[in-house]
C-alpha positions in Angstrom: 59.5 55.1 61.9 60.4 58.9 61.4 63.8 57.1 59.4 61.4 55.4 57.2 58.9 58.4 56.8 62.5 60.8 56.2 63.9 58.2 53.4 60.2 58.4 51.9 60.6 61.7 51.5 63.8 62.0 50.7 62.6 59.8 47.7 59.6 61.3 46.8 61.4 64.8 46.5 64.3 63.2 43.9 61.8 61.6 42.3 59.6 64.8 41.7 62.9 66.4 40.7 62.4 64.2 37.4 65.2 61.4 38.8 63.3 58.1 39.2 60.2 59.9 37.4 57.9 57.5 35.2 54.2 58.1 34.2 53.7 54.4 34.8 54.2 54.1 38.1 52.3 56.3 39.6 48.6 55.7 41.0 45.5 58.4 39.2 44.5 60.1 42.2 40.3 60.7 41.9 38.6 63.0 44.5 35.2 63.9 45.2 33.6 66.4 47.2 30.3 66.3 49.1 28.6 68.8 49.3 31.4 71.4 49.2 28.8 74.4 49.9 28.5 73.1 53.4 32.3 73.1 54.0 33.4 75.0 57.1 36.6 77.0 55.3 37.0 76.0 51.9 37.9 79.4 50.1 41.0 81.1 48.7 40.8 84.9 49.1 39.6 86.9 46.2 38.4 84.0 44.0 35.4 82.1 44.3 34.2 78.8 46.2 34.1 77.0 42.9 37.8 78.4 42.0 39.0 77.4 45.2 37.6 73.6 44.8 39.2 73.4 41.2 42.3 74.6 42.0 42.2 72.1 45.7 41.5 69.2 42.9 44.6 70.1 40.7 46.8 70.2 42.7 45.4 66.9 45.1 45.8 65.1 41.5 49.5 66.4 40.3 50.6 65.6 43.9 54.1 63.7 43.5 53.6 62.0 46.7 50.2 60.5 46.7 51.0 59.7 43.0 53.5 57.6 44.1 52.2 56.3 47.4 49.3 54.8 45.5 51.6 53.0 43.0 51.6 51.8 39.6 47.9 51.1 37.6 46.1 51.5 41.5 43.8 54.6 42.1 43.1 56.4 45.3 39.7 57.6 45.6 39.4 60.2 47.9 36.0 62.0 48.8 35.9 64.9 50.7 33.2 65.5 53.5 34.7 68.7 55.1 37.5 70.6 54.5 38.4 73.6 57.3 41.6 75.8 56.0 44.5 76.8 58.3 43.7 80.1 59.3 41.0 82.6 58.6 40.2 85.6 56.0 39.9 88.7 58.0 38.2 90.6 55.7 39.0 94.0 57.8 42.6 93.6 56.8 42.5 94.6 53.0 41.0 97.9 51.6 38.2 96.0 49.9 36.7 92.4 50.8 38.5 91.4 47.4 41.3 92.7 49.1 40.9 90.2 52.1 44.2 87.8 53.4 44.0 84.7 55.6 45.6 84.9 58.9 47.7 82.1 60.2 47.3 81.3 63.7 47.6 77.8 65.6 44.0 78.6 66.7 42.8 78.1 63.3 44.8 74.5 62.4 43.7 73.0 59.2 41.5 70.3 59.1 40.3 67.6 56.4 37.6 65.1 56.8 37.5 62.3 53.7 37.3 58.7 53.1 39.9 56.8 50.8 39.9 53.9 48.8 42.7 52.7 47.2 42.1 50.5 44.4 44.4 48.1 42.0 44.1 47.8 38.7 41.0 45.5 38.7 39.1 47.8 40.8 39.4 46.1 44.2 39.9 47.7 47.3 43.4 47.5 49.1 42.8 49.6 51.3 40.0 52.0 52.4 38.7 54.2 55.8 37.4 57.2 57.2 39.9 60.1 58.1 39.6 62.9 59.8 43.0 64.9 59.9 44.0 68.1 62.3 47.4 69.8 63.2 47.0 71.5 66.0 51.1 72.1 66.2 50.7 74.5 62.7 52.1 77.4 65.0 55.7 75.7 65.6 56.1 74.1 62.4 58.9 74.7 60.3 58.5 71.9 58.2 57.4 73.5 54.7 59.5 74.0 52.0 60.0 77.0 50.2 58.6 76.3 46.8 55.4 75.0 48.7 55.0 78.4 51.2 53.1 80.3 47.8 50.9 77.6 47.9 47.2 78.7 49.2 46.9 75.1 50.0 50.7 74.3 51.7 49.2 73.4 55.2 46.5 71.3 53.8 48.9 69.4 51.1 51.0 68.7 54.0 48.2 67.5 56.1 48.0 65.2 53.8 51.2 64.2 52.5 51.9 63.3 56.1 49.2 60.9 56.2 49.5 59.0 52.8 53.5 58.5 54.3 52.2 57.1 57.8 49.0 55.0 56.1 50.9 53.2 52.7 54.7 53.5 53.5 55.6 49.9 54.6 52.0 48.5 55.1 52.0 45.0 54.1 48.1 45.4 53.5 49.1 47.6 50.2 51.3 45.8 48.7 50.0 43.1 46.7 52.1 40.0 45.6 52.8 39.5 41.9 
């Protein structure tokens, strides 16, 4: 498995290197959020809740990886329910609240509740479920690569990366006959 999950990867990174790369076969990624207010950590430091949601969705949608899990003319719908950041914002550590950082700690792992639907081009479902994704190893991971570490969402993005690999990768149940 982690052979197929490494090739997958190793894939996915040429391809978002523009080598393979074709509008056409990737999947639209949707996402919806319910009722983001009631989120238990959903907020970048020194920008705003609504910010922090619209810059979550853009870069959900322009991920290389669920783009091409989801595969040509298919959609994956996915609709957030609660969202918990790695971390926390001590706001004690800057000069002013605006000033604020998050602080890293296994203690705090990220967390993501959603459903998922992934649809083909018709509009039926191939695959859908409830998820609710934790990593309580964020402490000893070394996994992130450097482009992605500037990234207010890198722990979350891999979160999910991680399980897009282990849900569509191989599963006969997504791949549909022609």
């Amino acid at each position: 498995m982690k052979t197929i999950i490494h090739a997958t990867r190793q894939l996915l990174l040429l391809t978002s290197m523009g080598f393979f790369a074709s509008p056409f076969l990737t999947a639209e990624i949707v996402t919806n959020y319910q009722s983001p207010e009631k989120f238990t950590d959903f907020k970048v430091t020194s920008i705003t809740k609504k910010s922090t949601q619209r810059i979550f969705d853009r870069e959900i949608k322009r991920n290389r990886v669920l783009q091409l899990i989801g595969g040509e003319g298919r959609t994956l719908e996915l609709n957030f329910t609660d969202i918990d950041m790695a971390g926390y914002i001590d706001p004690f550590v800057g000069r002013f609240p605006s000033n604020s950082i998050r602080i890293i700690k296994s203690t705090f792992p990220p967390r993501l509740e959603f459903t998922y639907a992934l649809k083909n081009a018709e509009g039926t479902s191939i695959a859908m479920g409830e998820v609710n994704l934790s990593d309580i190893g964020l402490s000893t991971k070394n996994s992130l690569r450097g482009y992605r570490q500037t990234n207010s969402f890198s722990f979350e993005l891999e979160l999910i990366e991680n399980w897009a690999i282990k849900t569509f990768s191989g599963n006969e149940e997504t791949e549909e006959q022609s």
